[in-house]
C-alpha positions in Angstrom: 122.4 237.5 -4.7 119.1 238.9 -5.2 116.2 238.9 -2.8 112.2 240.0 -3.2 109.4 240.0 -0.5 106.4 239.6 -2.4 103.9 242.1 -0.9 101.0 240.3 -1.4 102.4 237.4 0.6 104.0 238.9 3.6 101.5 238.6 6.9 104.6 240.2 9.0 105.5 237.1 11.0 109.1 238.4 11.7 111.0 235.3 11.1 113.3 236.7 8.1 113.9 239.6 10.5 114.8 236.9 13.2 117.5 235.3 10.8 119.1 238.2 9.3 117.9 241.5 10.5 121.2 242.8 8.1 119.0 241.9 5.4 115.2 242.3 6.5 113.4 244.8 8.2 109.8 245.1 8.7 108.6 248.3 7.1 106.0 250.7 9.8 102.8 248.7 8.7 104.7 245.3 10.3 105.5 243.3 6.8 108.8 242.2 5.4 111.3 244.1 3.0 114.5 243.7 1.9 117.2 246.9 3.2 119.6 246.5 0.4 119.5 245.8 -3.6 122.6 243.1 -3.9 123.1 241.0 -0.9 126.3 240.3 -0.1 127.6 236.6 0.2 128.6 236.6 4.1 124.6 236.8 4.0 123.4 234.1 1.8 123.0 231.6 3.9 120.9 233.0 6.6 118.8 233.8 3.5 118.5 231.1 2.1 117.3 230.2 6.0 114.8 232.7 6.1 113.4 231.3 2.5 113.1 228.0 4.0 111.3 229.0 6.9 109.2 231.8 6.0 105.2 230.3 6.6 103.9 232.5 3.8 106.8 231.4 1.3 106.9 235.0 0.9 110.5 235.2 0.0 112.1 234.9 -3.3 116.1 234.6 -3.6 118.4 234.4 -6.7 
């Protein structure tokens, strides 16, 4: 699985970082990012949970 945080979206609400803080981060100006390049499956569902919920739709997955 594949996951993108588009820039331009992100206001830094957090809640990706809620769901799976293995996965995202918030970088030192406060917005989303993804820590790793291939996500591995024991993390796609609380992925796909952060997709759902992000409020900016922010998050891309694949």
């Amino acid at each position: 699985m594949k996951v993108f945080v588009d820039s331009d979206r992100c206001r830094g609400h957090g809640v990706c970082v809620g769901l799976c803080p293995q996965v995202f981060v918030l970088n030192d100006d406060g917005y989303a990012q993804v820590q790793m390049s291939d996500i591995p499956d024991e993390f796609s569902e609380a992925v796909e949970s952060a997709v759902q919920a992000c409020p900016e739709h922010a998050i891309e997955a694949s």
